[in-house]
Structures are given as structure tokens and as C-alpha cells.
C-alpha positions in Angstrom: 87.7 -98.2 51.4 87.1 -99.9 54.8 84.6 -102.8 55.5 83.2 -101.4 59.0 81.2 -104.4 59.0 83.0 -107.6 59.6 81.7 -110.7 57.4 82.2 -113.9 59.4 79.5 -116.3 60.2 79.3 -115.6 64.0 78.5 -111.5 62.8 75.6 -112.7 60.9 74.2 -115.4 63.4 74.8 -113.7 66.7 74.2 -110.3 66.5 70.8 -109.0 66.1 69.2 -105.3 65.7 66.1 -103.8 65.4 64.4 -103.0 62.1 65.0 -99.5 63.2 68.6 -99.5 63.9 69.5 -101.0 60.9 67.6 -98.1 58.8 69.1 -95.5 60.7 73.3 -97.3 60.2 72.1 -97.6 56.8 70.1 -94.5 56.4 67.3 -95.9 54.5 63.1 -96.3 55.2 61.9 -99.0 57.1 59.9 -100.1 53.5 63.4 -100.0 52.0 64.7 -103.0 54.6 61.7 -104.6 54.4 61.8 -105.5 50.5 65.6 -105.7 51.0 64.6 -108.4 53.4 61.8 -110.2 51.0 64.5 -110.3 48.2 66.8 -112.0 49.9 69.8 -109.1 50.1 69.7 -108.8 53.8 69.4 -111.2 56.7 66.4 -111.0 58.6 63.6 -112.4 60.7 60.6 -111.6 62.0 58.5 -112.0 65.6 
């Protein structure tokens, strides 16, 4: 199987989407991301 996302640094610090986007490429509920977020599985940041 193929990593479509690519893991470096630079991915991770530079490249920014919406709360939204990111449910819809990963096809789960906002709520879903959010405690994703909280526990510490997915990088995020809030405004």
C-alpha cells in the first residue's frame, strides 16, 4: 500500500487545512478530528 501523504517535517510545518478539509480527505466528523487533535494523534492548531 501507498503513503499518499508524504512524512517529512516541511509537510507537517508548512502546509495547513481547514478543520473541514481534513474530515472530508479523511472522511470522518468534525468531533472525530477534534478529539484526535486533544489526544495528540493529529497535528493541529487553533485561531
Amino acid at each position: 500500500m501507498t503513503n499518499r501523504f508524504r512524512d517529512t517535517p516541511e509537510s507537517f510545518t508548512t502546509r495547513w487545512i481547514t478543520l473541514g478539509q481534513a474530515c472530508k480527505l479523511l472522511g470522518v466528523n468534525e468531533s472525530t478530528l477534534r478529539r484526535w487533535a486533544d489526544a495528540g494523534h493529529v497535528r493541529s492548531f487553533r485561531t
